[in-house]
KERO-76616 format. One record per atom (N, C-alpha, C): residue number from 1; atom name; y, z, x. Coordinates in steps of 0.05 Angstrom, whole numbers. Atoms other than C-alpha are relative to their C-alpha. Layout:
N
PT  num  atome      yy      zz      xx
PT  NUM     CA       Y       Z       X
...
***
This chain:
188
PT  num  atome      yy      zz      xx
PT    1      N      -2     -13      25
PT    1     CA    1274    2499     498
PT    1      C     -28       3     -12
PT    2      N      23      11       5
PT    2     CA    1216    2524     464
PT    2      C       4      -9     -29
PT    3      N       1      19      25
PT    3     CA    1193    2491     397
PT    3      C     -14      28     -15
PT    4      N       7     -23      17
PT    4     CA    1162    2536     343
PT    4      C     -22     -16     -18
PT    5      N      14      22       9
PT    5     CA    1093    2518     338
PT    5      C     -12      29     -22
PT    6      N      10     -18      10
PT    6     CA    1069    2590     304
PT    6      C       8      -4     -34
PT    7      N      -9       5      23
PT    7     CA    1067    2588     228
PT    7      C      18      26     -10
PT    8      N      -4     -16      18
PT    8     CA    1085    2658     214
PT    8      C      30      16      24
PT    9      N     -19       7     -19
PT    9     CA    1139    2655     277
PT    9      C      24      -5      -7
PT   10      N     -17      -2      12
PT   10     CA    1212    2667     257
PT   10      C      19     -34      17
PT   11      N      -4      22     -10
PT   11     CA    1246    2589     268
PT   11      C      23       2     -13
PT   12      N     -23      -9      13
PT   12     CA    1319    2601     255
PT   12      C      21      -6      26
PT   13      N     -24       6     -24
PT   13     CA    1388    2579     293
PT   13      C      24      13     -20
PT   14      N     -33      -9      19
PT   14     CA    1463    2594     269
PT   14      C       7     -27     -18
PT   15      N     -16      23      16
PT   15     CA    1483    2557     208
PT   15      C      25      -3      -8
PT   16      N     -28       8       2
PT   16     CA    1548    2517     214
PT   16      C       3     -11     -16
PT   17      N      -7      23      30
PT   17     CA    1588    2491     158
PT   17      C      17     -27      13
PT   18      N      -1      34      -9
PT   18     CA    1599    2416     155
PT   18      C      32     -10      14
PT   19      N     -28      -3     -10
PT   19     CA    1677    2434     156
PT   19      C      17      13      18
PT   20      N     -23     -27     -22
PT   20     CA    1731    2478     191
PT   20      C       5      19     -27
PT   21      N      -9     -28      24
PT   21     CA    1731    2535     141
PT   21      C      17       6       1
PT   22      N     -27     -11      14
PT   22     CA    1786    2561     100
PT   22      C     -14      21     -16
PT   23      N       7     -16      14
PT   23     CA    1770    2627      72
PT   23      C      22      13     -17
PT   24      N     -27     -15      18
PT   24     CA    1827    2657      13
PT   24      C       0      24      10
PT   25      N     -16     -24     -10
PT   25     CA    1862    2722      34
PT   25      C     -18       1      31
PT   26      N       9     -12     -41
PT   26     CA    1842    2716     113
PT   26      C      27      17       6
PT   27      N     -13     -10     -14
PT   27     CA    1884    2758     153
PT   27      C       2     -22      18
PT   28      N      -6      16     -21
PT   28     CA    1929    2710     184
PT   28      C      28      -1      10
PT   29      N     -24      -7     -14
PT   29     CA    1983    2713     241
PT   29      C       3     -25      11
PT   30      N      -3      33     -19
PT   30     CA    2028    2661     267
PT   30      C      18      12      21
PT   31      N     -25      -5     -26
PT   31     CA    2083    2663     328
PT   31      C       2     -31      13
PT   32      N     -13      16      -6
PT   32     CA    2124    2616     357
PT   32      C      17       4      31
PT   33      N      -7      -3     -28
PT   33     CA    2152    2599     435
PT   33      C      -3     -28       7
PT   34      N       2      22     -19
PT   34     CA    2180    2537     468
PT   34      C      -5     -20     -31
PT   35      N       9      20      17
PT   35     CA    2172    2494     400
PT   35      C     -35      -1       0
PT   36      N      28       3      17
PT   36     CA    2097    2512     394
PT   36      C      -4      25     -20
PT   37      N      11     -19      20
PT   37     CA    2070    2547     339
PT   37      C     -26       6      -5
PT   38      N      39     -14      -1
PT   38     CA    2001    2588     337
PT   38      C      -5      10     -29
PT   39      N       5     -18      19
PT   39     CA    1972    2606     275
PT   39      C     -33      11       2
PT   40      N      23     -15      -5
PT   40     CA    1906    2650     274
PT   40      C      -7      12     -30
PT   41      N      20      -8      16
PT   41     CA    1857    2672     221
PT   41      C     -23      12      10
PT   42      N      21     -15     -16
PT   42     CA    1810    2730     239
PT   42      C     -15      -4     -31
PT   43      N      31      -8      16
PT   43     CA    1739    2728     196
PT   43      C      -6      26       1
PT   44      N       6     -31       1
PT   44     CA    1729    2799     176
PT   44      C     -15      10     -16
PT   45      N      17     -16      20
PT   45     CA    1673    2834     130
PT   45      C     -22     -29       2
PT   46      N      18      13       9
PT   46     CA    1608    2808     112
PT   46      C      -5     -13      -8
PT   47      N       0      25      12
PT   47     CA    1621    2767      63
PT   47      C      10     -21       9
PT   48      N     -13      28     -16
PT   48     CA    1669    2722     101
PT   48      C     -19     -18      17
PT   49      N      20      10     -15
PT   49     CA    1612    2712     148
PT   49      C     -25     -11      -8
PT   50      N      15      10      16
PT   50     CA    1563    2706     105
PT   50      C       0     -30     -20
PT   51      N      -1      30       0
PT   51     CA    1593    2651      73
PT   51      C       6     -24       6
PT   52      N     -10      21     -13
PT   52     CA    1616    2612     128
PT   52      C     -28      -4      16
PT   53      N      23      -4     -23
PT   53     CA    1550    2621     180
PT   53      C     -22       7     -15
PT   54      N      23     -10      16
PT   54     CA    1504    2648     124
PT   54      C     -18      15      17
PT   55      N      -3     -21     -16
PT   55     CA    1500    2709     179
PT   55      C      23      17      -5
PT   56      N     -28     -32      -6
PT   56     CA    1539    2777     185
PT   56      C      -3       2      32
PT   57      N       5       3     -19
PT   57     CA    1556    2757     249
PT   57      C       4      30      25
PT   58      N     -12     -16     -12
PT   58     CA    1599    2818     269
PT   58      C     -29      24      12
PT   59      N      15     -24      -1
PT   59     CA    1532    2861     259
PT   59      C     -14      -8      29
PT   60      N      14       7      -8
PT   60     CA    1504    2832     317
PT   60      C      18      -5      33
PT   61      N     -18      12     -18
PT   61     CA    1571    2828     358
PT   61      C      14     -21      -1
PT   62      N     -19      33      -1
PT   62     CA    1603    2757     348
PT   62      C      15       8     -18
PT   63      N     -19       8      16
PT   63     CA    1668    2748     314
PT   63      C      12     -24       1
PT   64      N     -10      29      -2
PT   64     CA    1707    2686     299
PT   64      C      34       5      -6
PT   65      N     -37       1       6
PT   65     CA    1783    2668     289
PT   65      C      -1     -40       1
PT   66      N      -7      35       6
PT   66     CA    1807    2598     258
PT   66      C      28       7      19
PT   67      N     -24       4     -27
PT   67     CA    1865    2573     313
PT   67      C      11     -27      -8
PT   68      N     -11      31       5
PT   68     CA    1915    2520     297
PT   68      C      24      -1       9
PT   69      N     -15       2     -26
PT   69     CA    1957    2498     355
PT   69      C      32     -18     -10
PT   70      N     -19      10       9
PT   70     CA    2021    2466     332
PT   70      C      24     -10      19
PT   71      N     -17       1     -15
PT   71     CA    2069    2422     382
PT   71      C      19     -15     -11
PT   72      N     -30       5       7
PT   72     CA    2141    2417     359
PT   72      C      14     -15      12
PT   73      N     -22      11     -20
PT   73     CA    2168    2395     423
PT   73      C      -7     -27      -1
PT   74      N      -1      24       4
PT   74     CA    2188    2332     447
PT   74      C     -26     -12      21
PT   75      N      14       2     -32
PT   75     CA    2134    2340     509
PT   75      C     -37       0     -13
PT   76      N      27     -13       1
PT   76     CA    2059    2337     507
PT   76      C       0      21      13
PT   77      N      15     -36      -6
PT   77     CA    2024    2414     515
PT   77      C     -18     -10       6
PT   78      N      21     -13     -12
PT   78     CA    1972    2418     565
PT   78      C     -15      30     -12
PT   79      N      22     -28       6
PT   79     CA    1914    2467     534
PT   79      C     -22     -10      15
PT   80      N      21       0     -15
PT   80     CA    1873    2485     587
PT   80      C     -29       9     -15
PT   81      N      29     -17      21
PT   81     CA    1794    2495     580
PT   81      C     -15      21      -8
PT   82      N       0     -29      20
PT   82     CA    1788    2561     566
PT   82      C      33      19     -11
PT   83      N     -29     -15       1
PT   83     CA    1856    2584     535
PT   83      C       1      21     -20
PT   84      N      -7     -23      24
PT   84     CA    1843    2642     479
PT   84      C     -18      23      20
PT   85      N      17     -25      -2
PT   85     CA    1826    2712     494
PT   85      C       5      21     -19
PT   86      N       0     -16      18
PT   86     CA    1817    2774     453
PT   86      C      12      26      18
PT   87      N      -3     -33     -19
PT   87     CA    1855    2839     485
PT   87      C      -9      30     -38
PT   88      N      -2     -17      20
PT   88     CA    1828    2899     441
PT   88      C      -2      28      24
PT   89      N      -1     -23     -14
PT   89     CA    1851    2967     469
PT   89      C       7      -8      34
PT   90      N     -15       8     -37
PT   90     CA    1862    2954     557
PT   90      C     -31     -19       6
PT   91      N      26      22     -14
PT   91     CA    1789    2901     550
PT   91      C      15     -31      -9
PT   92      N      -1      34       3
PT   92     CA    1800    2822     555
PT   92      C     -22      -3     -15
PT   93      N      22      -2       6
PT   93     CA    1747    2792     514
PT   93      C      -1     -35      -2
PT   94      N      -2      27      -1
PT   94     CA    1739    2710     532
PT   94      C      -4     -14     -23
PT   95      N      15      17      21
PT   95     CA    1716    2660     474
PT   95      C     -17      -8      24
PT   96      N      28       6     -21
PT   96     CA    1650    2643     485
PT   96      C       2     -32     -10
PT   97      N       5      24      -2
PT   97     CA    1628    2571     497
PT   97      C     -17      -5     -22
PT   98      N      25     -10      14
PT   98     CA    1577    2543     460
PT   98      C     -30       4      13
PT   99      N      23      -8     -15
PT   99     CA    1520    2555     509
PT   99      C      -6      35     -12
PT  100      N       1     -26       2
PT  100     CA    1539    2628     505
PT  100      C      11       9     -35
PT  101      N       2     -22      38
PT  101     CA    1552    2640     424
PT  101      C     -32      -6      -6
PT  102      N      29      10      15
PT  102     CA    1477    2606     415
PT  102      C     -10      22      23
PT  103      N      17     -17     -26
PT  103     CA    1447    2654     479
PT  103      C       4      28     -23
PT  104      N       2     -25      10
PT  104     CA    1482    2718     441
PT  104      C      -8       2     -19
PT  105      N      18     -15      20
PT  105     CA    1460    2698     382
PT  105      C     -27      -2      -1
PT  106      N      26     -13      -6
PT  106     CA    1399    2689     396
PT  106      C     -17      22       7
PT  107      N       1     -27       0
PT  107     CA    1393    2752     425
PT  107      C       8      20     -14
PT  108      N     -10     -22      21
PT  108     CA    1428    2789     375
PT  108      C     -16       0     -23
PT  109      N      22       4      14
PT  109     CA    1380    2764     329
PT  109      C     -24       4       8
PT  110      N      30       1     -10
PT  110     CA    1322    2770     369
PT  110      C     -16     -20      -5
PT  111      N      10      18       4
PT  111     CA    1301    2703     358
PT  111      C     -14     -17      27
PT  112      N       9      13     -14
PT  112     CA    1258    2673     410
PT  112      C     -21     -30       7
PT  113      N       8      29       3
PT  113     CA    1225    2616     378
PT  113      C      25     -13      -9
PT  114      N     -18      13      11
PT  114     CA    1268    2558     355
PT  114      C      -5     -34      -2
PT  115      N       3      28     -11
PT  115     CA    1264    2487     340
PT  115      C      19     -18      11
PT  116      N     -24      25     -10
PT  116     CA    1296    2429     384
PT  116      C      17      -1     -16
PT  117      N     -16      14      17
PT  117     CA    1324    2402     327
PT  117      C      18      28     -17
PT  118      N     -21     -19      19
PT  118     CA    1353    2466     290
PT  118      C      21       1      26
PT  119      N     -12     -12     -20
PT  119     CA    1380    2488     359
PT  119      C      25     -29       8
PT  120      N     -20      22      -5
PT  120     CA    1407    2419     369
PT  120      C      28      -2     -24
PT  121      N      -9       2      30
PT  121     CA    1435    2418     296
PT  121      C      28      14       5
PT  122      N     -23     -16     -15
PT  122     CA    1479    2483     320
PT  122      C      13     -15       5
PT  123      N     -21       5     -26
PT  123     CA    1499    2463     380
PT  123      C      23     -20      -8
PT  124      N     -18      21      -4
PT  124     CA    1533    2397     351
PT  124      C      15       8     -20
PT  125      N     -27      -5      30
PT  125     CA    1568    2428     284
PT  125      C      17      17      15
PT  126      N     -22     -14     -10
PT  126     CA    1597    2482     332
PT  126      C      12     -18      18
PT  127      N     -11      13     -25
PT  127     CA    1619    2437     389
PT  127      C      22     -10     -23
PT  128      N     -25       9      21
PT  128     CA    1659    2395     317
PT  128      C      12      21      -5
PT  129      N      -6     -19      11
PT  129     CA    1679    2465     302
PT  129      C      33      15      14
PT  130      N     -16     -18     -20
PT  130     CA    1704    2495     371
PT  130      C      39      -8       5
PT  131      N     -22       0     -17
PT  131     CA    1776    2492     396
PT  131      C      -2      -8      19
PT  132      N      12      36     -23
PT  132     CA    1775    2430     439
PT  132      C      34       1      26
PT  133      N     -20       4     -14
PT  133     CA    1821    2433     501
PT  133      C      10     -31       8
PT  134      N     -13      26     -14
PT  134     CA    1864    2382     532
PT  134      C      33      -6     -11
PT  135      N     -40       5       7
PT  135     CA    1939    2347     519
PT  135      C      -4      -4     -23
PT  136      N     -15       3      27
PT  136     CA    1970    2353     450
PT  136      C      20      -8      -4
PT  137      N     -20      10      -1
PT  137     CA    2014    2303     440
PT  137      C      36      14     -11
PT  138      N     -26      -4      11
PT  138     CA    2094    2316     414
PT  138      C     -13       0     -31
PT  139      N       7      -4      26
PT  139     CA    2086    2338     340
PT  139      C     -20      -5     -15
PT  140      N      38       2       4
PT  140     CA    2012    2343     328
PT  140      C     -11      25      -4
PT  141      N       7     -23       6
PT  141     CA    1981    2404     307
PT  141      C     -37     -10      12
PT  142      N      21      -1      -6
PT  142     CA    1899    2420     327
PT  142      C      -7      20     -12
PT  143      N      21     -23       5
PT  143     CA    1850    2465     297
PT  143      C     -24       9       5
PT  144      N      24      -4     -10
PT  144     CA    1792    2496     316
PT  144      C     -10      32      -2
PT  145      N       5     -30       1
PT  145     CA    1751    2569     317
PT  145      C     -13       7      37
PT  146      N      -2     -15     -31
PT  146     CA    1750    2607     373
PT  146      C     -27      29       2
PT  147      N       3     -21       5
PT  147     CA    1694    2658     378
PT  147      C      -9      15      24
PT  148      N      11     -21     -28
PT  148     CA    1677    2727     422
PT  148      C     -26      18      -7
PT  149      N      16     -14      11
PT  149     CA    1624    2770     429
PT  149      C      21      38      11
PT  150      N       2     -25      -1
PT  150     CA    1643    2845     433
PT  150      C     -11      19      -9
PT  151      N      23     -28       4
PT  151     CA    1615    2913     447
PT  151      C       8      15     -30
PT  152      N       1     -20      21
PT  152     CA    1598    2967     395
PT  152      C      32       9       1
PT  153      N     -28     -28       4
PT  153     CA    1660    3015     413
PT  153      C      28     -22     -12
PT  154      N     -21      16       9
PT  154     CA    1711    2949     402
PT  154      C       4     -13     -28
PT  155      N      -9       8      28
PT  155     CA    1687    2918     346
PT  155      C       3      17     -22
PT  156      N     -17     -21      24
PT  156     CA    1700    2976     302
PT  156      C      30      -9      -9
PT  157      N     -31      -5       2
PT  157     CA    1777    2959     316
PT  157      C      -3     -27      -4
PT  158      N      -2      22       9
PT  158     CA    1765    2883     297
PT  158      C       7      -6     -31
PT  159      N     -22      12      -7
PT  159     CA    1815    2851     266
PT  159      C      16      17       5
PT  160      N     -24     -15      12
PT  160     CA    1869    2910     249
PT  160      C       0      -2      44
PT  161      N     -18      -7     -29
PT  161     CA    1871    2926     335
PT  161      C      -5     -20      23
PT  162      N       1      22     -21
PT  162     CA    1861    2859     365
PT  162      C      21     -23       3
PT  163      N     -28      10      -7
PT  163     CA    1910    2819     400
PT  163      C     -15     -31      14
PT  164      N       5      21     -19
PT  164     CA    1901    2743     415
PT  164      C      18     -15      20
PT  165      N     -24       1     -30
PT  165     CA    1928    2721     484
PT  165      C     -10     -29       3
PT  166      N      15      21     -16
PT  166     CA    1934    2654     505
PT  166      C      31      -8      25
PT  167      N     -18       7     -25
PT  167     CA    1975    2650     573
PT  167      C       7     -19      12
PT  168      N       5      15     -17
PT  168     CA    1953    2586     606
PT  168      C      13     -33      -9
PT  169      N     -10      35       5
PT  169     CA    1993    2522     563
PT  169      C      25      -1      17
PT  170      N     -16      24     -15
PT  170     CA    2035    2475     595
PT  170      C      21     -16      -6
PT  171      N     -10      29      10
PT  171     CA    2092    2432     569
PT  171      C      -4     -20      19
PT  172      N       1      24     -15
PT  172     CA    2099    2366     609
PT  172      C      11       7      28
PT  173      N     -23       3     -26
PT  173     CA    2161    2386     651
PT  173      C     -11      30       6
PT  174      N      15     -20     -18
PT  174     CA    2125    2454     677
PT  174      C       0      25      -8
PT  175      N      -2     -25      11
PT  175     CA    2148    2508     628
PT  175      C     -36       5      -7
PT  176      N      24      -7      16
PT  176     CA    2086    2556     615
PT  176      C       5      16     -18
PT  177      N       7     -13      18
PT  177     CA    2070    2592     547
PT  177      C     -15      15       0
PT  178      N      17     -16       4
PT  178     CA    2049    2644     531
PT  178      C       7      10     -27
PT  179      N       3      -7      25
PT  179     CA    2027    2673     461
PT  179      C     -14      16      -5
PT  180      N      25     -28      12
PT  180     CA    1998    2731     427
PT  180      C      11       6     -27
PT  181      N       0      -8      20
PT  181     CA    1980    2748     367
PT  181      C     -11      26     -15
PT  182      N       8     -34      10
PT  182     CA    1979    2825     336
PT  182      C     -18      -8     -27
PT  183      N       7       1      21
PT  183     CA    1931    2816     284
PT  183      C       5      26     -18
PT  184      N     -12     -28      13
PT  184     CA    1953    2887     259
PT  184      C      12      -5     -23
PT  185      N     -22       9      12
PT  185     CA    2018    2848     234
PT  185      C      -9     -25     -19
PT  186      N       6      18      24
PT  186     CA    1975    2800     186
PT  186      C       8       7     -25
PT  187      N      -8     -11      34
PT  187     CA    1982    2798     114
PT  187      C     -21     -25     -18
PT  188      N      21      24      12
PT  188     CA    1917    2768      71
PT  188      C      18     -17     -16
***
């Protein structure tokens, strides 16, 4: 990593809040299958971003979505380690890790100095942040943000024409889930 020894050298990372943000009127969709329940919150406009990241992340490509996993049944849910995607229009669009939201934004920013310690700072409020795989016990809910980067032509249609997919959970005894969420069908 480098360090940022230049004085007049832009020394800047993504700033995470200490919590799991709750923003008033998000656009948010739930659905239900198998006794789990998904609820989703897409981050949309400037301001939302602005005052969660104190960035407009969208301008730059990144979006986010709060995710909160909910198991009803009597079984632990297997959530594998990558389980959200974004379908907008006939593209998939993964959640990025956090290697890759600090790489794009970096580059979306054009930031190429940085210090250890901001960069580290990141890395550890998003890792508390992210949507954490593994088993969810019988009646336990999880939350976490999920984010992607997408192209110019897609994010225009972010939130109103994006669909979140997650295919890959598990109950115990072998049923798989699958879930999606029309964000179209929100309501702030």
């Amino acid at each position: 990593m480098l360090a940022c020894l230049l004085p007049q050298a832009s020394c800047a990372s993504l700033q995470v809040p200490a919590g799991m943000p709750s923003i008033e009127n998000a656009i948010a969709v739930e659905t239900e299958a198998s006794d789990v329940q998904l609820t989703a919150v897409a981050f949309s406009g400037a301001e939302q971003y602005l005052e969660l990241f104190d960035d407009n992340l969208p301008e730059i490509g990144l979006v986010a979505t709060r995710i909160t996993l909910r198991n009803e049944s009597s079984q632990p849910l297997e959530i594998p380690s990558k389980p959200w995607a974004l379908q907008i229009g006939d593209r998939q669009f993964k959640a990025l890790d956090v290697e890759a939201l600090l790489e794009n934004y970096y580059k979306g920013r054009q930031i190429r100095m940085y210090t250890v310690q901001a960069d580290e700072t990141a890395r550890l409020g998003i890792l508390k942040l992210l949507f954490t795989p593994g088993q969810l016990p019988p009646k336990t809910s999880r939350d976490g943000l999920a984010f992607f980067k997408l192209d110019a032509n897609h994010l225009t249609r972010w939130p109103a024409g994006a669909i979140l997919l997650s295919k890959m959970l598990r109950l115990a005894d072998g049923r798989k889930i699958s879930l999606e969420l029309a964000f179209s069908h929100a309501t702030p």
